[in-house]
matplotlib code that plots the C-alpha trace (Angstrom):
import matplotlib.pyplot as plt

x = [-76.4, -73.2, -72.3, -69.7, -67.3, -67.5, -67.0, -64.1, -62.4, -60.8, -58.8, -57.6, -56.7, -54.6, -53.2, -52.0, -50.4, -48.6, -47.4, -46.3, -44.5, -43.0, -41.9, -40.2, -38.0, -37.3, -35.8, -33.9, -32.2, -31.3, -29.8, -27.9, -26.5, -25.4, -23.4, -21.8, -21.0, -19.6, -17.5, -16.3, -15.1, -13.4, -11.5, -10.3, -9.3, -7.7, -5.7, -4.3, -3.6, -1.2, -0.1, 0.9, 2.8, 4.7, 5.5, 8.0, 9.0, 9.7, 13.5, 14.4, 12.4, 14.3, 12.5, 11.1, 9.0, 8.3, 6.4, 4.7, 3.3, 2.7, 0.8, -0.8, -2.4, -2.5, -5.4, -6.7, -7.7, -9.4, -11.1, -12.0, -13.4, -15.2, -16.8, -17.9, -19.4, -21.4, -22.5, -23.2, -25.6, -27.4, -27.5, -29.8, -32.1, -32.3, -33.6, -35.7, -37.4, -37.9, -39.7, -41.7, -42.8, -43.8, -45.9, -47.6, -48.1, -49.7, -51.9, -52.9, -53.8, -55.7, -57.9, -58.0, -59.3, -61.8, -62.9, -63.5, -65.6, -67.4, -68.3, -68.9, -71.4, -73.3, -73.7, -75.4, -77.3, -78.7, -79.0, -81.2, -82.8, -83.5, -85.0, -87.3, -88.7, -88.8, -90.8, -92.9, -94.0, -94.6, -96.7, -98.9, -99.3, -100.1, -102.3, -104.3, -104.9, -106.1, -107.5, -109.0, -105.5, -103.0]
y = [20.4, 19.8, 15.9, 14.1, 14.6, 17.9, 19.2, 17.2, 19.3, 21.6, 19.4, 17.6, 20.9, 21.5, 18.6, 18.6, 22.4, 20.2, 17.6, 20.4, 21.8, 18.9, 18.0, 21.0, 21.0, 17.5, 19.0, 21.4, 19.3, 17.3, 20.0, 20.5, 17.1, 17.4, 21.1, 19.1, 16.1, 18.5, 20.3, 17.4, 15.8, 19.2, 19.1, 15.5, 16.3, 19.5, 17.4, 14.5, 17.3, 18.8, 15.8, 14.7, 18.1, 18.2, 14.5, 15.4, 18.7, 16.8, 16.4, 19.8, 21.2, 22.5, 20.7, 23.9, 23.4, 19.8, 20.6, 23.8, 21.2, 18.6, 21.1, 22.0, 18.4, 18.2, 21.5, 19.8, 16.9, 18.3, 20.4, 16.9, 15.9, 18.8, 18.8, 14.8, 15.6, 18.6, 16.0, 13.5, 16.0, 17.0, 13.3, 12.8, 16.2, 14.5, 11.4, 12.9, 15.7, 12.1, 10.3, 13.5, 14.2, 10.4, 10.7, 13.4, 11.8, 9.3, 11.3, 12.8, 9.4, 8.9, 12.0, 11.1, 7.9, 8.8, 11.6, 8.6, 6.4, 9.2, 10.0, 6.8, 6.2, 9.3, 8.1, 4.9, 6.5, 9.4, 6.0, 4.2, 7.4, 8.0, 4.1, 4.5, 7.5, 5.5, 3.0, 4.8, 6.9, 3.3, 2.1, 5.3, 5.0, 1.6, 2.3, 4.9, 2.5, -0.3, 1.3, -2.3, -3.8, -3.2]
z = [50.9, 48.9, 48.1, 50.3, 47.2, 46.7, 50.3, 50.1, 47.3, 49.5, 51.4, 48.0, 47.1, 50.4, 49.7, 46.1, 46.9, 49.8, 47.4, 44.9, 47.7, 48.6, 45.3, 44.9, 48.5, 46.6, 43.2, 45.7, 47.4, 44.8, 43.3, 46.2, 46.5, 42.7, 43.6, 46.3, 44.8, 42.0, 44.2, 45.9, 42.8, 41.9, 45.3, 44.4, 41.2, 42.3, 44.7, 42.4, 40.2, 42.5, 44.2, 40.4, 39.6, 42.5, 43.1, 40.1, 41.9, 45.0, 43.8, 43.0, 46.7, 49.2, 52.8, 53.5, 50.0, 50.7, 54.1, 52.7, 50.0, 52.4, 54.4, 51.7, 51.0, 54.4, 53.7, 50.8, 52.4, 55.6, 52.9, 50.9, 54.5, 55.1, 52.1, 52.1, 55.9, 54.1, 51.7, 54.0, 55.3, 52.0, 50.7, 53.9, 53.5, 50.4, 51.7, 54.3, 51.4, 49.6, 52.2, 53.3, 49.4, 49.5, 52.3, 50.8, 47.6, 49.4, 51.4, 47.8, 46.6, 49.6, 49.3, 45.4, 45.9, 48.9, 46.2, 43.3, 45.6, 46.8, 43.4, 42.0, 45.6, 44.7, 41.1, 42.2, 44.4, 41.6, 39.2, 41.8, 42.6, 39.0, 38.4, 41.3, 39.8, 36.5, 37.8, 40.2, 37.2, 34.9, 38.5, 38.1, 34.0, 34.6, 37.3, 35.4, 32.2, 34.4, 37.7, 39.1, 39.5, 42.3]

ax = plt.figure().add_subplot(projection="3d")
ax.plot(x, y, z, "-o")
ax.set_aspect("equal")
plt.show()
């Protein structure tokens, strides 16, 4: 039969493949944050951009200009909104990728460490093993060169 350690292999190896997965749903979600924070930033950029341009216009606009611009901004910030809700959102899959690849990790160092006592309990148990055999064979050698004593 297989030692305690080694039948546990497989379900170290189930878990590691889950930590790898999980630690990749992290990287991609954090990459989406970043896109979103980057488009965000874009958007407000965009907007103080054209709020500066046309502030100067403002005195040369007709009021039909001046309300297609204000609706305009008007646009620009629902779409700022929009955007920091869709955030919002990625920010906590983020979180929630991070606390599940966390978990894992620590169901990996779990196993791991199960695993390493295991192993380290089997050794002691070959090394006793191995010194009774070691002194049941010294009893015997003894026992042969002096066959009166016990």
């Amino acid at each position: 039969m297989k030692p305690r350690s080694e039948r546990m292999r497989p379900v170290s190896r189930i878990e590691r493949n889950r930590e790898r997965d999980a630690a990749r749903a992290l990287g991609e979600s954090q990459r989406q944050l970043q896109a979103m924070e980057a488009q965000l930033d874009q958007l407000i950029g965009y907007r103080s951009e054209y709020q500066r341009r046309y502030a100067r216009a403002l005195q040369g606009l007709q009021r039909t200009g001046i309300e297609q611009f204000r609706r305009f901004l008007a646009q620009l910030d629902q779409a700022i909104e929009q955007q920091r809700r869709l955030m919002e959102q990625c920010r906590a899959d983020a979180d929630r990728c991070r606390a599940a690849w966390l978990a894992q990790r620590g169901r990996l160092k779990a196993i791991d460490g199960l695993i390493d006592r295991l192993r380290d309990e089997e050794r002691r148990q070959q090394e006793r093993r191995e010194q009774h055999d070691q002194d049941e064979r010294a009893l015997m050698g003894h026992r042969r060169r002096d066959p009166g004593k016990p």
